[in-house]
C-alpha positions in Angstrom: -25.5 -58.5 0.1 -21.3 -58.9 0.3 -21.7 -58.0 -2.8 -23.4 -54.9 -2.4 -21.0 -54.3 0.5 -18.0 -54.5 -1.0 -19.1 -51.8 -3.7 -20.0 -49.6 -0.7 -16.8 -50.2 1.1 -14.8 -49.4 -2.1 -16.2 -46.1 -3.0 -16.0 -44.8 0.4 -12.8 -45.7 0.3 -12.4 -44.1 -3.1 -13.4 -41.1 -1.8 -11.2 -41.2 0.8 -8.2 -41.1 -1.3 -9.2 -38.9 -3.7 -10.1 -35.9 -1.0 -7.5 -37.2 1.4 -4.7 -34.7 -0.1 -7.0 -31.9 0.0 -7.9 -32.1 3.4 -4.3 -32.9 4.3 -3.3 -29.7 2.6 -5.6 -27.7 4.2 -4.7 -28.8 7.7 -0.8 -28.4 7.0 -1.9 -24.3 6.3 -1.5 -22.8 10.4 -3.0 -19.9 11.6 -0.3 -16.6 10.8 2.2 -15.9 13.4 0.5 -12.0 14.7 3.6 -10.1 15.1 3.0 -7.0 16.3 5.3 -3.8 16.3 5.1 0.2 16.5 7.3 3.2 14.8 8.0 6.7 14.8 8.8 7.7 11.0 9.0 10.8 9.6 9.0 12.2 6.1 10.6 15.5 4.5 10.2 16.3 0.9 9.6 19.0 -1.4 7.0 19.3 -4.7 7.5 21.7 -7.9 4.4 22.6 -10.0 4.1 24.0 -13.4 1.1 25.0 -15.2 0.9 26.5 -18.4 -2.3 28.3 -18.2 -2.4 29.0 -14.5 -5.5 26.0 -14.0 -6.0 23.1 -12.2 -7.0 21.8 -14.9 -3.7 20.6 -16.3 -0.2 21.1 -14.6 2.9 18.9 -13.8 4.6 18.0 -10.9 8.1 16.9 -9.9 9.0 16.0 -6.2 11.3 14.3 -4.1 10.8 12.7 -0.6 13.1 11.3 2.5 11.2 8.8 5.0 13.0 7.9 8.1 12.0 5.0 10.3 13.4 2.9 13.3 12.2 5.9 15.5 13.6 8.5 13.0 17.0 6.6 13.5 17.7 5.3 9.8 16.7 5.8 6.3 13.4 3.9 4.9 13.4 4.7 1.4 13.8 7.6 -1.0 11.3 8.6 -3.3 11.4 10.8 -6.7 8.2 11.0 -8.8 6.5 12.9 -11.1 3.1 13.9 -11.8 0.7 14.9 -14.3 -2.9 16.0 -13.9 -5.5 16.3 -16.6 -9.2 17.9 -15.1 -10.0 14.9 -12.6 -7.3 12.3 -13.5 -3.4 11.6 -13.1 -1.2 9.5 -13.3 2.1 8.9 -11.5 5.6 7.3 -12.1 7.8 6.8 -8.7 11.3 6.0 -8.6 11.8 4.1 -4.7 15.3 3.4 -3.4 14.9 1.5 -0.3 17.6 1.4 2.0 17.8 -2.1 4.1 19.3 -0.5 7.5 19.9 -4.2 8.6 22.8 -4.8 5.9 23.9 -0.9 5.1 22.6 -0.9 1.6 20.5 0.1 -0.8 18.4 -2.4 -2.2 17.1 -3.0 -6.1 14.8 0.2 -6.8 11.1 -0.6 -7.4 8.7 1.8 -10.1 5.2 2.3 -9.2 3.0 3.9 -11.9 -0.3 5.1 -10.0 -3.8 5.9 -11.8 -5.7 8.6 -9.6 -9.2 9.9 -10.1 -10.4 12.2 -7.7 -12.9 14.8 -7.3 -14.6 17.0 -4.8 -17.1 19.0 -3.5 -17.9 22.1 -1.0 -20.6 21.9 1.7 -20.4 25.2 3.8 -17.4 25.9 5.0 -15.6 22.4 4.5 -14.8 20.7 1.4 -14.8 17.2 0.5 -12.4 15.4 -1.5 -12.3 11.7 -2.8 -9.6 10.0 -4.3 -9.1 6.4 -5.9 -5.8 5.3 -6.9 -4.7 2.1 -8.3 -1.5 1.5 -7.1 1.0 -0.6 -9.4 4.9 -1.5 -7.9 6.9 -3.2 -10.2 10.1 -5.0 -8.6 13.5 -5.2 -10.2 14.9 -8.2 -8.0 13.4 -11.4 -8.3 10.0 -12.0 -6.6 8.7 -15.4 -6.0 5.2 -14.7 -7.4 3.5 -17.1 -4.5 4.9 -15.0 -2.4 4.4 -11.2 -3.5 3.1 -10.4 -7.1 5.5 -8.4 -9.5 3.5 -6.7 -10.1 1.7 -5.9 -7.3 -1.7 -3.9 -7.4 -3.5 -2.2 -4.6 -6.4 -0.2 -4.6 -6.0 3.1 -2.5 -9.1 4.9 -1.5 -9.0 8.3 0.3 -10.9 10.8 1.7 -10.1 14.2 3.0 -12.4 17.2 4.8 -10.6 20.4 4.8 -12.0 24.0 6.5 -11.2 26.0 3.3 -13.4 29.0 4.8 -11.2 31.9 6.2 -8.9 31.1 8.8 -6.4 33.3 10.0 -6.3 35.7 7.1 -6.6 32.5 4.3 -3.2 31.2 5.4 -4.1 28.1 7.4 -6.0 25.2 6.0 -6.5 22.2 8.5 -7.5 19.2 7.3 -8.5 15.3 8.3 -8.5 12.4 5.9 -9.1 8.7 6.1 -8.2 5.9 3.9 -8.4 2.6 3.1 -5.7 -0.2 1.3 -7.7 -2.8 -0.5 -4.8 -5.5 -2.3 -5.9 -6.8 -5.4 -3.8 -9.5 -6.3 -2.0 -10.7 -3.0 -1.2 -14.4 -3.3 -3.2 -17.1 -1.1 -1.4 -19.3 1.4 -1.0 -22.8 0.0 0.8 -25.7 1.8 3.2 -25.8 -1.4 2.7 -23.7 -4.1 4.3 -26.5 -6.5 1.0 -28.9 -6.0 -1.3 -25.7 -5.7 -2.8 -23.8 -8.7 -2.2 -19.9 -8.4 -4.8 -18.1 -6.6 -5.6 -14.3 -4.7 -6.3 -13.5 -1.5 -7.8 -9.9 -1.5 -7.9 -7.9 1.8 -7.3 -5.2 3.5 -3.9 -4.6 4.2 -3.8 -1.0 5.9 -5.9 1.9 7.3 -4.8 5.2 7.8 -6.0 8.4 9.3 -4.4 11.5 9.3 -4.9 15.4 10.2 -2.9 18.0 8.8 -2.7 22.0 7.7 -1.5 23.6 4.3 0.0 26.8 5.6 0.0 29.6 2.7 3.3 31.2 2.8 2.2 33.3 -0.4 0.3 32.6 -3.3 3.3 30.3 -4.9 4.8 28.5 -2.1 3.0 26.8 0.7 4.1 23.8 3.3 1.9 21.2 4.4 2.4 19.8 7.4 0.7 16.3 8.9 0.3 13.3 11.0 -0.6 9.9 9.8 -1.4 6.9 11.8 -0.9 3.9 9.8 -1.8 0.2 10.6 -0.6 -1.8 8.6 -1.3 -5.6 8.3 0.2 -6.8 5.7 1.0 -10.9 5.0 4.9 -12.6 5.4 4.7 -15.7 3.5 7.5 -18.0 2.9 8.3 -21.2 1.2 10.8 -23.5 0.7 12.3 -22.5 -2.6 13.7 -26.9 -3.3 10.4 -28.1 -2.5 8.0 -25.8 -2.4 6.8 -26.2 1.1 5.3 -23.1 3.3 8.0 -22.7 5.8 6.4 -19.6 8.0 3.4 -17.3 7.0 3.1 -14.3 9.3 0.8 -10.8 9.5 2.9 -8.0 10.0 0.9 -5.3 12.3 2.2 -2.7 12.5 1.1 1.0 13.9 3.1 3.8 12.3 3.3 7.1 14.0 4.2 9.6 10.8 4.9 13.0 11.0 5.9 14.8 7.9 6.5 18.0 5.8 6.4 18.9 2.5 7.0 22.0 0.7 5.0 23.2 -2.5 6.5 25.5 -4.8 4.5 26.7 -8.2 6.3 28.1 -10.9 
C-alpha cells in the first residue's frame, strides 16, 4: 500500500513539474494597459489617372498624400503610391515617410504593396461597392518580429453606398462607407519570447466609418471630400531585448477624427 502510494505521490508530483512552467508563464502574461486617446488629423493629397482606351477597365494612377495629426499641429507621415487597375483587380506600391514629431525627424520609410479586388453593383438609385485589400508593410529599420511582423499583413475590408442618381445637375455624389481591419499575422503575447515558440494573434485592430461626396468639377477633374472616424485598437508589446522578458504590453485605443481632400485629375 506505501508502495502504491509512493508511485502516486511521485507522478503527481511529476506532473507538477512538468506543467508548473506553463502555468507559471501564463500567470506572468497581465491583462493590457487600455490607454485610451482621441485626434483631429487631416489629410490633403492629389491623384493623376491615365487610361489608354478611356475604360475602367485598365488605367494607372500616381498620387501623393500629406496627413497631419496632433490636432492638425504636426506632420504624420507622407505618402506617394502608385496604382494600377486591371477589370476588378489592383495592385498598389506606397512609399511612407513617417515623421516622429517627438524627435524632429523623419523616420526609416516603410513600402506597402496592397492586393485589391473589388466590385460593385447598382440597386436603384444607390450603388454598392465592396472592396478586399490585403495589406503588406514592409519595414526598413529593424523589427523585433515578437513584437511587430516585418512583414506585417492585414486584411482590409470595405464597403461603400454612393447616391449615383442625379443630384444637383450630376455634380455631387455623397457617399457612406464602413470597414473593417482584420490583422493576419500580429504576434501573441508570451511571458518571454526566448522560451516561447512563435505564434499569431489575429484580431481586429480598427473600424472605421466614413461619409463623404465626389464633387464633379468637369468630366476630367473632380475633388472628393470626407470624414472618417477611426478606432483604432491596435497592440504595444514590449520585451526585454537581454532577456527576453515582456516588460509592458498595452492596447492603443484610439478614436481618430479625419477630415480630408483629395483631388482627381484624368489625363
Amino acid at each position: 500500500m506505501k508502495i502504491q502510494l509512493a508511485i502516486i505521490q511521485t507522478a503527481i508530483l511529476s506532473l507538477v513539474f512538468l506543467f508548473a512552467p506553463k502555468c507559471v508563464s501564463a500567470q506572468e502574461i497581465p491583462s493590457p494597459a487600455n490607454i485610451t486617446s482621441s485626434d483631429l488629423q487631416g489629410r490633403f493629397g492629389g491623384v493623376i489617372k491615365w487610361s489608354p482606351y478611356d475604360t475602367e477597365a485598365f488605367f494607372v494612377e500616381g498620387a501623393l498624400q500629406l496627413r497631419l495629426n496632433n490636432n492638425f499641429t504636426s506632420v504624420d507621415r507622407f505618402h506617394t503610391a502608385i496604382r494600377v487597375n486591371l477589370w476588378f483587380a489592383q495592385i498598389d506600391y506606397v512609399l511612407i515617410n513617417a515623421y516622429d514629431s517627438m524627435t524632429k525627424q523623419w523616420i526609416s520609410p516603410h513600402h506597402r504593396v496592397n492586393l485589391n479586388l473589388h466590385g460593385g453593383w447598382k440597386a436603384g438609385p444607390i450603388r454598392f461597392e465592396l472592396r478586399e485589400r490585403l495589406q503588406t508593410t514592409f519595414y526598413s529599420n529593424s523589427v523585433n518580429k515578437y513584437e511587430r511582423r516585418n512583414p506585417e499583413l492585414i486584411l482590409r475590408s470595405r464597403l461603400t453606398l454612393a447616391y449615383v442618381e442625379s443630384l444637383f445637375h450630376w455634380r455631387w455624389t455623397p457617399y457612406i462607407l464602413f470597414e473593417l481591419n482584420n490583422s493576419l499575422n500580429s504576434p501573441a503575447v508570451v511571458a518571454n519570447y526566448k522560451d516561447e515558440a512563435l505564434s499569431t494573434d489575429n484580431y481586429i485592430m480598427r473600424y472605421r466609418t466614413g461619409i463623404g461626396t465626389k464633387y464633379f468639377i468637369n468630366r476630367k477633374n473632380h475633388l472628393d471630400i470626407y470624414y472618417y472616424f477611426d478606432y483604432d485598437r491596435s497592440k504595444d508589446i514590449n520585451y526585454n531585448s537581454i532577456n527576453g522578458n515582456l516588460e509592458s504590453y498595452k492596447m492603443n485605443n484610439q478614436m481618430r477624427h479625419i477630415f480630408g481632400i483629395r483631388y482627381h485629375f484624368q489625363l
